[in-house]
N, CA, C and O atoms as a GROMACS GRO file, in nm:
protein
  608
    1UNK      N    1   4.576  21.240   9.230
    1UNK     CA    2   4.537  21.112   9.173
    1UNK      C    3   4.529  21.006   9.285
    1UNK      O    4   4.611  20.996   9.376
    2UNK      N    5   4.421  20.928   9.267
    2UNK     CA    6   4.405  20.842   9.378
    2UNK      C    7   4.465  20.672   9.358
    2UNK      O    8   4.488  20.620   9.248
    3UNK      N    9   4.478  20.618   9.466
    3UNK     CA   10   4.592  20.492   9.433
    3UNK      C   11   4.566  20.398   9.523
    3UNK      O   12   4.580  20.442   9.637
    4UNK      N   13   4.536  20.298   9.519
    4UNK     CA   14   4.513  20.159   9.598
    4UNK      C   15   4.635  20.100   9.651
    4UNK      O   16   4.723  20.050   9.580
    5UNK      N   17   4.638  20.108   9.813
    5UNK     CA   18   4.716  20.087   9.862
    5UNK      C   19   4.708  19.928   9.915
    5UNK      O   20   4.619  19.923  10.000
    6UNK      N   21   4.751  19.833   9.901
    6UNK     CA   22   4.714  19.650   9.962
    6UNK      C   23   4.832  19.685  10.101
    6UNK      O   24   4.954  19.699  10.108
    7UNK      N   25   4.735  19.689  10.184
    7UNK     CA   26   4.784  19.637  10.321
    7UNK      C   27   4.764  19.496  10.368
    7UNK      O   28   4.667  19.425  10.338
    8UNK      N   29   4.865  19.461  10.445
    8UNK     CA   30   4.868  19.301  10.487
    8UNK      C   31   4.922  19.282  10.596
    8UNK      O   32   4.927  19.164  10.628
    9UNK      N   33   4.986  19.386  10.699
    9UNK     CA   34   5.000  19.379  10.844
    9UNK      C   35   4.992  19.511  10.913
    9UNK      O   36   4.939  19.593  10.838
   10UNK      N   37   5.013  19.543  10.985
   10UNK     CA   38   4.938  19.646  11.088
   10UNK      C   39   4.840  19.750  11.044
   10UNK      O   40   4.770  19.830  11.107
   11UNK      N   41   4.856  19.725  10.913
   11UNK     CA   42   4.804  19.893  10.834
   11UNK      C   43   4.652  19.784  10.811
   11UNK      O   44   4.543  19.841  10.801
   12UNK      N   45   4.655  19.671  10.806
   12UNK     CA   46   4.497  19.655  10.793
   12UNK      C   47   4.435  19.693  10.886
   12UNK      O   48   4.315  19.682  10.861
   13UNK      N   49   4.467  19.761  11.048
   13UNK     CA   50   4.401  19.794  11.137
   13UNK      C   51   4.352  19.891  11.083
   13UNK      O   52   4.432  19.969  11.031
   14UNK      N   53   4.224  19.921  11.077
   14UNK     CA   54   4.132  20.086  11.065
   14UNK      C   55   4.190  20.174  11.136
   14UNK      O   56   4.237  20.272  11.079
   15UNK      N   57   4.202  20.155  11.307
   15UNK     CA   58   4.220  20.249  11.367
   15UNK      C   59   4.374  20.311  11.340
   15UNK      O   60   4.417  20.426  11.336
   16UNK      N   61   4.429  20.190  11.324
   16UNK     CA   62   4.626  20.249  11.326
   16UNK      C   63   4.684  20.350  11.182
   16UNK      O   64   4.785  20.420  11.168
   17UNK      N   65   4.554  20.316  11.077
   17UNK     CA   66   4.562  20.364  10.919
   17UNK      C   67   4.514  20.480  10.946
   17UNK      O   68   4.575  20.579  10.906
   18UNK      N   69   4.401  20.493  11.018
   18UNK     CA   70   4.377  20.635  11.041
   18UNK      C   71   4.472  20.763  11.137
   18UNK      O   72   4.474  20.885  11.124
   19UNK      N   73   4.529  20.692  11.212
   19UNK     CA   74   4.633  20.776  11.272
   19UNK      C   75   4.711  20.846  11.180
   19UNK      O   76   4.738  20.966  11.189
   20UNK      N   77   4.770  20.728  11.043
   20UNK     CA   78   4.891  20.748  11.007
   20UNK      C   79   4.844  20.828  10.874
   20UNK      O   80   4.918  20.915  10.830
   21UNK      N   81   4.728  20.801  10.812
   21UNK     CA   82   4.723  20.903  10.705
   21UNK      C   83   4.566  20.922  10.704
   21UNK      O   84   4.503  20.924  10.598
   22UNK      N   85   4.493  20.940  10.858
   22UNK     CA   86   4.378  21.013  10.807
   22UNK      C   87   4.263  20.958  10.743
   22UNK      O   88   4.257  20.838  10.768
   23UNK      N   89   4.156  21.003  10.659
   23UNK     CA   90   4.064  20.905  10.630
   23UNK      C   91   4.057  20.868  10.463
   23UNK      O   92   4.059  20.953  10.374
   24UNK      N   93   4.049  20.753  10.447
   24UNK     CA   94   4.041  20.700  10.311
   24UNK      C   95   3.957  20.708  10.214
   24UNK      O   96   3.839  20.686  10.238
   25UNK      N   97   3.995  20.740  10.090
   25UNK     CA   98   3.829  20.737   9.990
   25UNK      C   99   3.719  20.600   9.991
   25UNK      O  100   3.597  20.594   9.980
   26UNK      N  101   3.798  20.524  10.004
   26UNK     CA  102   3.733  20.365  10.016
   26UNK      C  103   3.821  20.250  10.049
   26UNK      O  104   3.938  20.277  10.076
   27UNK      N  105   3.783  20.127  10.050
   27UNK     CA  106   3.843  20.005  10.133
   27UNK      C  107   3.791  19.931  10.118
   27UNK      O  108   3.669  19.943  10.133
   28UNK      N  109   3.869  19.757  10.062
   28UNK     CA  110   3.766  19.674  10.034
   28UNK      C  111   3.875  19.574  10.094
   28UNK      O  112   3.991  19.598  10.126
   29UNK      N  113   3.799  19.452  10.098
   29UNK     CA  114   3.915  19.274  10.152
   29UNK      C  115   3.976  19.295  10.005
   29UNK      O  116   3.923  19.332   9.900
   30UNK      N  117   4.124  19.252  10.037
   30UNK     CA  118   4.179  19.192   9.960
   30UNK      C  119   4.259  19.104   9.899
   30UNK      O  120   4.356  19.126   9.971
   31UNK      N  121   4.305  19.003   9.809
   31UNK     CA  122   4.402  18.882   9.868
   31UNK      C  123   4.534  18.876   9.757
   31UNK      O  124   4.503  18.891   9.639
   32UNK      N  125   4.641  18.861   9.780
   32UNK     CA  126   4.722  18.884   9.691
   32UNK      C  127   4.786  18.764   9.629
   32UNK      O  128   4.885  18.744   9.698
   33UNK      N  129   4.782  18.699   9.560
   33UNK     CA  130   4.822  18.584   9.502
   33UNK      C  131   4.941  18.570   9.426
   33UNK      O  132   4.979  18.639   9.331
   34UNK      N  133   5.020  18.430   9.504
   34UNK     CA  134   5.171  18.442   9.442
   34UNK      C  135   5.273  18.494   9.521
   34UNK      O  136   5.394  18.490   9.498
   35UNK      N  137   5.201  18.554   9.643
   35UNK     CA  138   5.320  18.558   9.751
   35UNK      C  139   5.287  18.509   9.864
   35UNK      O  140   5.173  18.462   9.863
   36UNK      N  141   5.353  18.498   9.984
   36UNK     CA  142   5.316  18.452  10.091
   36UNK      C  143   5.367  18.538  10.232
   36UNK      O  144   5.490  18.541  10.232
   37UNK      N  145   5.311  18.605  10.348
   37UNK     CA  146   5.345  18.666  10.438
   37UNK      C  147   5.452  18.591  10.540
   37UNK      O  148   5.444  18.491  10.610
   38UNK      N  149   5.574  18.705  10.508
   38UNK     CA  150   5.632  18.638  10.628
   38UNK      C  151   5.692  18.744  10.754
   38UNK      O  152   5.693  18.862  10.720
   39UNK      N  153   5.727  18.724  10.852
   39UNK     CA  154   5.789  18.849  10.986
   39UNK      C  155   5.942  18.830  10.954
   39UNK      O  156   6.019  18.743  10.994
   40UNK      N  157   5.962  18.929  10.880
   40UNK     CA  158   6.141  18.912  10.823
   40UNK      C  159   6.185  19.036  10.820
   40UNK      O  160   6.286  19.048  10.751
   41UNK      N  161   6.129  19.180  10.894
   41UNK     CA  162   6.211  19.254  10.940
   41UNK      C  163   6.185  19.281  11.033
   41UNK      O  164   6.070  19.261  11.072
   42UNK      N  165   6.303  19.353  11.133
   42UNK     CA  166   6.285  19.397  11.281
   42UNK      C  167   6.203  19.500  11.280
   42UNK      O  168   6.167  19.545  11.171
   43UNK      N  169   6.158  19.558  11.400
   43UNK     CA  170   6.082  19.670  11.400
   43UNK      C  171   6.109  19.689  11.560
   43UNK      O  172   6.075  19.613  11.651
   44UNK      N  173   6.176  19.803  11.566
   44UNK     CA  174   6.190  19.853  11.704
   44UNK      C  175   6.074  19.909  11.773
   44UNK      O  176   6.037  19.888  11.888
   45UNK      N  177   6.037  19.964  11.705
   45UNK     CA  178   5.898  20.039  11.746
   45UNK      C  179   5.786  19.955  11.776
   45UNK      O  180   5.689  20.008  11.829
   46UNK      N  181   5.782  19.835  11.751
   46UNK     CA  182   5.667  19.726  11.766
   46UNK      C  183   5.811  19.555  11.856
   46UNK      O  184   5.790  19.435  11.875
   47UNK      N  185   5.879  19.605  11.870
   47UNK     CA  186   5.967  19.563  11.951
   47UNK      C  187   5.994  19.357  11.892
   47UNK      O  188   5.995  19.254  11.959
   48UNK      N  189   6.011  19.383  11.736
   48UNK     CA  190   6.008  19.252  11.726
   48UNK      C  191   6.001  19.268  11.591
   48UNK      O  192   6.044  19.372  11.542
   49UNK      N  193   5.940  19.156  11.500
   49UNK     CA  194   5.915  19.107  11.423
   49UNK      C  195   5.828  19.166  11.340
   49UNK      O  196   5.717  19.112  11.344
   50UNK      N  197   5.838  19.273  11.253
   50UNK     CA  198   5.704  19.336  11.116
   50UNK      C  199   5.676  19.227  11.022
   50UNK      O  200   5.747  19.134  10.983
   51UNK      N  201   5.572  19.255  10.999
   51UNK     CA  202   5.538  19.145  10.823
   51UNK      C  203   5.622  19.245  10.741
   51UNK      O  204   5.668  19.359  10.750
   52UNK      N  205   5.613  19.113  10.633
   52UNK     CA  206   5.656  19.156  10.445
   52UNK      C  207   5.600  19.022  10.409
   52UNK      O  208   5.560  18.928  10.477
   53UNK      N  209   5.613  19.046  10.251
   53UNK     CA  210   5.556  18.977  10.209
   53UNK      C  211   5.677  18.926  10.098
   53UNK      O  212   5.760  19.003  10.051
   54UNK      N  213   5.666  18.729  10.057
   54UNK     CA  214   5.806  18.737   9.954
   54UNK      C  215   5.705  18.679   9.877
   54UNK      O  216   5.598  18.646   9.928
   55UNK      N  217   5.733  18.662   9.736
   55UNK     CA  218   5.690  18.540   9.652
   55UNK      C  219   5.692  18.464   9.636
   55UNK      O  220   5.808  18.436   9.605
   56UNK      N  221   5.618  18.368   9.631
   56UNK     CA  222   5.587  18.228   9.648
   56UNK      C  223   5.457  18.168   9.540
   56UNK      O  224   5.342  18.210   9.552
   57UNK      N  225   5.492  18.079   9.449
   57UNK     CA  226   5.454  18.033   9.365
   57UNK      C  227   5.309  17.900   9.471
   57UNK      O  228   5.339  17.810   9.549
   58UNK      N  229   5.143  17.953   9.418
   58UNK     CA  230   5.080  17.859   9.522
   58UNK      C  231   5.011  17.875   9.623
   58UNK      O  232   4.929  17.805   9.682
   59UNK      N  233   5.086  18.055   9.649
   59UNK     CA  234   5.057  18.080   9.793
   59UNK      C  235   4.968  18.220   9.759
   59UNK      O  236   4.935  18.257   9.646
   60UNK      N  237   4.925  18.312   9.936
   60UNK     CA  238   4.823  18.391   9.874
   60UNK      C  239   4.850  18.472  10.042
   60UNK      O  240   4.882  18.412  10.145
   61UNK      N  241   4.829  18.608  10.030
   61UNK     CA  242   4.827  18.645  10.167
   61UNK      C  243   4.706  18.718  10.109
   61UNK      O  244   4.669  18.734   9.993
   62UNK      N  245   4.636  18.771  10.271
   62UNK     CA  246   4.472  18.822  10.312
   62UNK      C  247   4.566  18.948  10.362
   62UNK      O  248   4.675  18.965  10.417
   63UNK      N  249   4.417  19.056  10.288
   63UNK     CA  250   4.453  19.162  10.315
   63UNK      C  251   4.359  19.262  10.300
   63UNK      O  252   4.241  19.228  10.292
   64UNK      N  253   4.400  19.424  10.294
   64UNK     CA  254   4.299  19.488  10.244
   64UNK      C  255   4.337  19.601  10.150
   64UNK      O  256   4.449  19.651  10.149
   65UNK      N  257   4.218  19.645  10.055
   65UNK     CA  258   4.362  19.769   9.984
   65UNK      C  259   4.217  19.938  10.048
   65UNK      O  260   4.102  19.972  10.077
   66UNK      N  261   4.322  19.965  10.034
   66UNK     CA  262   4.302  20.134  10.062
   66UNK      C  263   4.283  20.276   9.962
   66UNK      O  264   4.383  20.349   9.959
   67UNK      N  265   4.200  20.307   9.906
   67UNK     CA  266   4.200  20.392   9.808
   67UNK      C  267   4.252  20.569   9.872
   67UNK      O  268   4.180  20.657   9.918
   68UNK      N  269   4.405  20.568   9.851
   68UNK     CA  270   4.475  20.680   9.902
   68UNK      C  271   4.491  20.764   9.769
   68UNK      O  272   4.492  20.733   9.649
   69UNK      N  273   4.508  20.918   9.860
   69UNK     CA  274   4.554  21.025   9.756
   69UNK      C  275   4.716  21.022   9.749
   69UNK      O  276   4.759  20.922   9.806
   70UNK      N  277   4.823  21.107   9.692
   70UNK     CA  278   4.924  21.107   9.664
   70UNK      C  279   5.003  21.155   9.793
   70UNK      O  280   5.106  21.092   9.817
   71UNK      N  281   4.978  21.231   9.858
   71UNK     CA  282   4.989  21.267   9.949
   71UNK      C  283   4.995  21.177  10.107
   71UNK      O  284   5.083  21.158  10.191
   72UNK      N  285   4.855  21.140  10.092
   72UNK     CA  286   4.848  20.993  10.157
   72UNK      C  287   4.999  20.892  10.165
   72UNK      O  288   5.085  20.881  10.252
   73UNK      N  289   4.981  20.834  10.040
   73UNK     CA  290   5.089  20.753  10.020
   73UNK      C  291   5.235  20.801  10.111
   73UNK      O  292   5.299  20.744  10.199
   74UNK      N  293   5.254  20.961  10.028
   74UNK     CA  294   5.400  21.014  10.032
   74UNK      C  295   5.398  20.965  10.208
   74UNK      O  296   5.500  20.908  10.246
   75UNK      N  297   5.292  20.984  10.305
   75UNK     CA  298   5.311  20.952  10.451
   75UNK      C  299   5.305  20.823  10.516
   75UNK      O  300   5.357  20.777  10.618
   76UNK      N  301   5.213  20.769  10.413
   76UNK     CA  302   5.322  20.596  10.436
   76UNK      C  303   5.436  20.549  10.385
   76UNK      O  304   5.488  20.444  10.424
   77UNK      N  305   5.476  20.614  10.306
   77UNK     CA  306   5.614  20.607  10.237
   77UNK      C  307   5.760  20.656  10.335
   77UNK      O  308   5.874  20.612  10.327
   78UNK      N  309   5.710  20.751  10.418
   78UNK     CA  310   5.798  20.829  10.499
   78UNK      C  311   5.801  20.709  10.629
   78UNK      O  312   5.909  20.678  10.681
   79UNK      N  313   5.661  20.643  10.676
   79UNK     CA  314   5.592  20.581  10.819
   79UNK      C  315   5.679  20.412  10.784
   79UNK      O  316   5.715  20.334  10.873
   80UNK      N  317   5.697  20.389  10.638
   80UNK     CA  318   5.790  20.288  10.591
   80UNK      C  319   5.869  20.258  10.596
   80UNK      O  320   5.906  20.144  10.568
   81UNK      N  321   5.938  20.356  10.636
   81UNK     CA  322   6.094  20.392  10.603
   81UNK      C  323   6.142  20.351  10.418
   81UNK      O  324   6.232  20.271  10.393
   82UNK      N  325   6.072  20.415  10.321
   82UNK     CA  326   6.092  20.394  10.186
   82UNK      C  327   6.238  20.459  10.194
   82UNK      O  328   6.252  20.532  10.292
   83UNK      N  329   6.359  20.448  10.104
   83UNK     CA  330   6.334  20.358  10.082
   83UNK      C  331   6.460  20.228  10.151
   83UNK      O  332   6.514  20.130  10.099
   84UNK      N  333   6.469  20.291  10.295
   84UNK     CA  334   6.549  20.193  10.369
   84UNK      C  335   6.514  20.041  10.445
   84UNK      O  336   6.603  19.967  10.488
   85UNK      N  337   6.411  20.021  10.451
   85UNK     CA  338   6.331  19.948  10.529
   85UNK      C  339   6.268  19.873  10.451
   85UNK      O  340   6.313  19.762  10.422
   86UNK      N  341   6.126  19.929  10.392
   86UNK     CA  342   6.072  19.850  10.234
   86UNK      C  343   6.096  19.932  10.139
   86UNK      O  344   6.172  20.028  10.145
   87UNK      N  345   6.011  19.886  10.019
   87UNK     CA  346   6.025  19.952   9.886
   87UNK      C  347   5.914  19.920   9.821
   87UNK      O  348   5.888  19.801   9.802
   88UNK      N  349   5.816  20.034   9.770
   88UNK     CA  350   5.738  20.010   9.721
   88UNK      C  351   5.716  19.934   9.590
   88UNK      O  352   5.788  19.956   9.493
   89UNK      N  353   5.647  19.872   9.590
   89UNK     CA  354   5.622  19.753   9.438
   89UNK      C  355   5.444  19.769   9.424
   89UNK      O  356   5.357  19.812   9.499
   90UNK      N  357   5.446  19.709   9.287
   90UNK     CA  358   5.299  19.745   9.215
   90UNK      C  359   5.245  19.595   9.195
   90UNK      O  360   5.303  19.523   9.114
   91UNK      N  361   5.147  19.553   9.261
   91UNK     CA  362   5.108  19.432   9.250
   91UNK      C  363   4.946  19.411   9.175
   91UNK      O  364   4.879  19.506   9.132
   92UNK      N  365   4.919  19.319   9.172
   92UNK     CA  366   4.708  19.308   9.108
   92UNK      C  367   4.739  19.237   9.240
   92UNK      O  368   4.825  19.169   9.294
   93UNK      N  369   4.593  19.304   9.264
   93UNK     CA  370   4.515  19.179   9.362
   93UNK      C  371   4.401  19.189   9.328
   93UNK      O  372   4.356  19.261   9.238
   94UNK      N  373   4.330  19.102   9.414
   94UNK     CA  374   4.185  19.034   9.386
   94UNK      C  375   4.076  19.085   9.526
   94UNK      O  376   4.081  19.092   9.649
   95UNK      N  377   4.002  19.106   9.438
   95UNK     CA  378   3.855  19.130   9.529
   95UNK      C  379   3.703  19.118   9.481
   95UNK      O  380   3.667  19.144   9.366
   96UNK      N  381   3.635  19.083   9.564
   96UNK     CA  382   3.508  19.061   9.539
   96UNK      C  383   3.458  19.117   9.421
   96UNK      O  384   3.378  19.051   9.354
   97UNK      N  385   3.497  19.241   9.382
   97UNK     CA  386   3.447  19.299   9.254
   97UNK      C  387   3.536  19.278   9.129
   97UNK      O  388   3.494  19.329   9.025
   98UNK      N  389   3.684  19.192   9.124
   98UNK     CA  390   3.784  19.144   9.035
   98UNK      C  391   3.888  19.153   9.064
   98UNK      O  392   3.926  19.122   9.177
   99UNK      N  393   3.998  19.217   8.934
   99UNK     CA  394   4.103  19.242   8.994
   99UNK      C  395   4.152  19.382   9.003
   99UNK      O  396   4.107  19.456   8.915
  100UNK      N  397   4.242  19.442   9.098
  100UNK     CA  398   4.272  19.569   9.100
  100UNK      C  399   4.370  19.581   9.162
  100UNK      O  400   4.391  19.528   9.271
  101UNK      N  401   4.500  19.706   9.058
  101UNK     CA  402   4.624  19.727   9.066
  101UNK      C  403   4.656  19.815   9.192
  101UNK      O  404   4.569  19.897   9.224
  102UNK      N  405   4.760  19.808   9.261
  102UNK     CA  406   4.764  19.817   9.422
  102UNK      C  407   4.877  19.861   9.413
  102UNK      O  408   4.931  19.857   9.302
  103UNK      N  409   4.941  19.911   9.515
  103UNK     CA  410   5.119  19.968   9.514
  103UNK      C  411   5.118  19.913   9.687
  103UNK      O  412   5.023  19.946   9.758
  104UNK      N  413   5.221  19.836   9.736
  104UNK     CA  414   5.239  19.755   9.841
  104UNK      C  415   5.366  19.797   9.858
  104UNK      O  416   5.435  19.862   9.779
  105UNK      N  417   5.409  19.729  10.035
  105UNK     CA  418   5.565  19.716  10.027
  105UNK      C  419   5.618  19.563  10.022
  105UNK      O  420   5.546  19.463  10.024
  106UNK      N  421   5.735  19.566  10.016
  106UNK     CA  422   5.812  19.447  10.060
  106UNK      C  423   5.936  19.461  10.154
  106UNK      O  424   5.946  19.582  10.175
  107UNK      N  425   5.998  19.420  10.194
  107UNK     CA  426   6.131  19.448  10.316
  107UNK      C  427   6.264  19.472  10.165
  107UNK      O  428   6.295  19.401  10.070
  108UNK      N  429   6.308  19.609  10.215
  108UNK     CA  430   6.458  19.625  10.155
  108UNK      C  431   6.521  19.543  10.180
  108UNK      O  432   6.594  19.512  10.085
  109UNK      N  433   6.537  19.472  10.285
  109UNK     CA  434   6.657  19.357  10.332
  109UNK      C  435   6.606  19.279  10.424
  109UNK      O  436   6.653  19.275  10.537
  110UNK      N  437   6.515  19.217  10.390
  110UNK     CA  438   6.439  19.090  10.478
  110UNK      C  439   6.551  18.994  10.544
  110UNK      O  440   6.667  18.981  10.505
  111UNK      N  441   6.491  18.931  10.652
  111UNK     CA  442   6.562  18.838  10.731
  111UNK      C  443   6.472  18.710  10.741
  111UNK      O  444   6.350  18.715  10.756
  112UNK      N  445   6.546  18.593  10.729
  112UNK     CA  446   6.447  18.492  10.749
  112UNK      C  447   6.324  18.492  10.790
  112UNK      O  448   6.219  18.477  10.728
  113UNK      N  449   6.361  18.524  10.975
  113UNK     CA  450   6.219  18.491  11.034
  113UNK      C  451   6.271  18.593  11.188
  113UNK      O  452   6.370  18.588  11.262
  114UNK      N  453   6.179  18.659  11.186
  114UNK     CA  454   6.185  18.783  11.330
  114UNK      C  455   6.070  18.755  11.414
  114UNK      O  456   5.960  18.787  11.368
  115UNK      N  457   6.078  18.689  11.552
  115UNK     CA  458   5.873  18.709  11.564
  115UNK      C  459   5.868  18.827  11.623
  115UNK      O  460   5.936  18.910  11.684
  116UNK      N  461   5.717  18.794  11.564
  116UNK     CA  462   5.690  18.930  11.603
  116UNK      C  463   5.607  18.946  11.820
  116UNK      O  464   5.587  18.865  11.910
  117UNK      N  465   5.587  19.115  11.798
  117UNK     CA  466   5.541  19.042  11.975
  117UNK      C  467   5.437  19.041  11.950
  117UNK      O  468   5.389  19.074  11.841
  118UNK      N  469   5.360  18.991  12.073
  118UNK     CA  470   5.211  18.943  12.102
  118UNK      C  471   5.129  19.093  12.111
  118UNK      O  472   5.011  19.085  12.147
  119UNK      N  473   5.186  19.239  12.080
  119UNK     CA  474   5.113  19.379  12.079
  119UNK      C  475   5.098  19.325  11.876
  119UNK      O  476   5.018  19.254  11.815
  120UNK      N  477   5.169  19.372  11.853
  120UNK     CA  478   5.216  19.410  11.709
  120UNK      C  479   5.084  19.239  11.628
  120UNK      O  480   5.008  19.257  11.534
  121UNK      N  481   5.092  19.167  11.667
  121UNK     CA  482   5.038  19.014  11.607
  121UNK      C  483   4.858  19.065  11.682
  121UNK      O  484   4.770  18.999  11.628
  122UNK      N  485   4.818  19.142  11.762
  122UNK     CA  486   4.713  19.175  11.815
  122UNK      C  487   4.638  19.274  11.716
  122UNK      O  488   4.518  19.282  11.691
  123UNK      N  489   4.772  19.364  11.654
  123UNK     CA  490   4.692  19.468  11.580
  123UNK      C  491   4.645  19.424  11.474
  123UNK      O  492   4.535  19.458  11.430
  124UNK      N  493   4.747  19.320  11.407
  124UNK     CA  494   4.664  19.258  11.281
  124UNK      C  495   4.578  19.190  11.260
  124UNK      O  496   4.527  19.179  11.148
  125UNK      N  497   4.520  19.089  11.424
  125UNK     CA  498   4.474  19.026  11.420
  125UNK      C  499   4.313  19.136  11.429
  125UNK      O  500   4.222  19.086  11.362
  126UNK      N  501   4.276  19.259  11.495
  126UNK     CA  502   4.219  19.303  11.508
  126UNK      C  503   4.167  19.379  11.348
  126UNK      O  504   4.052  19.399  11.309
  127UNK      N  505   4.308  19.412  11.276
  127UNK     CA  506   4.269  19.467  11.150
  127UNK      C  507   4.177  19.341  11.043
  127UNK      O  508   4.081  19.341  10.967
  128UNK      N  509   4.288  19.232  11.102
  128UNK     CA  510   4.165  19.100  11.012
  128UNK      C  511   4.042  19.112  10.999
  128UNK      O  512   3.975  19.143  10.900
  129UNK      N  513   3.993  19.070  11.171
  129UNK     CA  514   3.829  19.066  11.175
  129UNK      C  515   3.782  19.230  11.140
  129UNK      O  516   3.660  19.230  11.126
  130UNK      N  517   3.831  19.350  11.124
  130UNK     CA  518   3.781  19.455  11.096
  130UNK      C  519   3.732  19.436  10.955
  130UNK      O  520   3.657  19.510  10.892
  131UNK      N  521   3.779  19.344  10.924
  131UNK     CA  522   3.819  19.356  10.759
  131UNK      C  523   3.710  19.226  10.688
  131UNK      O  524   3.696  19.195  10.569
  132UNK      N  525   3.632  19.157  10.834
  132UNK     CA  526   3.553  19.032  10.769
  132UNK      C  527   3.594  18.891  10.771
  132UNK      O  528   3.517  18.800  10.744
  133UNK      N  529   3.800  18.864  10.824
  133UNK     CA  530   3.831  18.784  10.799
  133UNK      C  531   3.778  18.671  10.904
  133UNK      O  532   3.727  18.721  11.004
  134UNK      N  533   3.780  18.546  10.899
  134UNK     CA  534   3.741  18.476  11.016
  134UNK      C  535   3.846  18.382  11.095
  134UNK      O  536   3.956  18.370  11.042
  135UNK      N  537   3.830  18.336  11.175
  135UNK     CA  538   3.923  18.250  11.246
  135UNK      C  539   4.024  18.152  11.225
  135UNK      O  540   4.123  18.123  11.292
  136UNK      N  541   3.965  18.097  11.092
  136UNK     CA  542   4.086  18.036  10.982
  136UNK      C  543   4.182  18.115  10.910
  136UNK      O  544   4.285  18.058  10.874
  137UNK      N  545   4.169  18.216  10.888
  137UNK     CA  546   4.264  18.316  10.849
  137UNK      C  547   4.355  18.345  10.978
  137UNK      O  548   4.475  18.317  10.983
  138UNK      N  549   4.280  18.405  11.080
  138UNK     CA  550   4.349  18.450  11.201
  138UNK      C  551   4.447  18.307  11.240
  138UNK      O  552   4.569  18.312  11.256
  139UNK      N  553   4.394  18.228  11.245
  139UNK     CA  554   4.554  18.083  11.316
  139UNK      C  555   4.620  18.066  11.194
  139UNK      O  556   4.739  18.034  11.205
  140UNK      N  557   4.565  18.081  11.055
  140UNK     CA  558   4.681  18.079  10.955
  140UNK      C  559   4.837  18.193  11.007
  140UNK      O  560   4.958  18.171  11.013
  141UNK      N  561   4.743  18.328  11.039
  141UNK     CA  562   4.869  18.408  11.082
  141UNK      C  563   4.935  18.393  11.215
  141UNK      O  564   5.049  18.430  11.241
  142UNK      N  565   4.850  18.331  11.301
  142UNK     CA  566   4.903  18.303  11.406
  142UNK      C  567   5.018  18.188  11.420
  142UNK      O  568   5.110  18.168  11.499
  143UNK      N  569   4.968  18.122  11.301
  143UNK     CA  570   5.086  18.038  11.318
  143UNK      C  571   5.248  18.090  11.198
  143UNK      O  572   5.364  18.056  11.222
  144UNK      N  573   5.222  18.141  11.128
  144UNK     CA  574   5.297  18.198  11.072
  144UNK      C  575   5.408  18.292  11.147
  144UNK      O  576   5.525  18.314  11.115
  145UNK      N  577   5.318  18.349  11.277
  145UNK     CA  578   5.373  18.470  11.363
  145UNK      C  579   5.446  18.352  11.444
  145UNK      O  580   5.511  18.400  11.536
  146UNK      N  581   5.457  18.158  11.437
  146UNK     CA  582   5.541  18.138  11.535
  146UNK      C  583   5.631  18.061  11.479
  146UNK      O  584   5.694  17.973  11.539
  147UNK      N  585   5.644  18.096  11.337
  147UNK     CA  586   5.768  18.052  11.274
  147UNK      C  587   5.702  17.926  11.203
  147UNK      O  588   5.784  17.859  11.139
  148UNK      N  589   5.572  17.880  11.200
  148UNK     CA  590   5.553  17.766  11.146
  148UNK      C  591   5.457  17.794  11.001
  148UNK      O  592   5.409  17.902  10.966
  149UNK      N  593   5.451  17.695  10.948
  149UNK     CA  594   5.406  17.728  10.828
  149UNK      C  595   5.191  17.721  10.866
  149UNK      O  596   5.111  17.684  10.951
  150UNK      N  597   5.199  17.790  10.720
  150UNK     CA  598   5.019  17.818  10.724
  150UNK      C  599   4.934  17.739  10.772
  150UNK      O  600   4.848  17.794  10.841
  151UNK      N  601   4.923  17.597  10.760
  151UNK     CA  602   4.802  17.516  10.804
  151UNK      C  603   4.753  17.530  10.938
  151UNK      O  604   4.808  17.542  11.047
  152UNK      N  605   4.604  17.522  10.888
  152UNK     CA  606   4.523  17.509  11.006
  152UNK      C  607   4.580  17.424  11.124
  152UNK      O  608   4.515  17.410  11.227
   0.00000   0.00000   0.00000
């Protein structure tokens, strides 16, 4: 059975999604409304700061979702650290063609604010424009990645 995955930091990269589970049935922009992205767990492996995402009443993070098989998933689930790290949750999001139900993570035990490094803030920024986003999106996260809030 196939399942829409909403990515919103490193996994929007094409190239880094394909490493980790291979190639996708389909892929569209997507935006999730009602939460807001923040860098609130560590990540050794990216030597800093990962996204998650919390809720926030107002707010909206850019993203993309991923049409994965079960299998798929089970290897982002493992690449997650499910369920020590995040935990998967079932969200709607929105896309050009309406709305559509998604399975995402969030941080098991988020921390305020971690930055992230200037590798790890490169990949997403690269998965953005892969994804269509434009330069107002990109300094929204850029500034987010320096502890400050969204505005341009």
């Amino acid at each position: 059975m196939a399942v829409w995955y909403f990515a919103y930091g490193a996994d929007l990269n094409k190239d880094l999604m394909r490493k980790r589970v291979g190639e996708w049935k389909d892929c569209k922009r997507a935006t999730l409304e009602g939460y807001r992205l923040s860098f609130g767990v560590f990540s050794k492996s990216w030597k800093g700061g990962a996204a998650d995402i919390r809720e926030e009443s107002g707010s909206r993070v850019y993203g993309a979702i991923y049409l994965l098989d079960e299998e798929q998933l089970r290897m982002l689930d493992r690449y997650e650290g499910v369920p020590n790290v995040y935990l998967r949750r079932k969200v709607i999001v929105k896309t050009d063609d309406g709305e559509v139900e998604a399975v995402t993570y969030v941080a098991a035990n988020p921390k305020e604010f971690v930055k992230p490094s200037a590798e790890y803030l490169a990949v997403i920024q690269k998965g953005l424009k892969q994804h269509g986003y434009g330069d107002d999106v990109i300094r929204k996260i850029r500034r987010l990645a320096e502890g400050l809030g969204p505005k341009a």
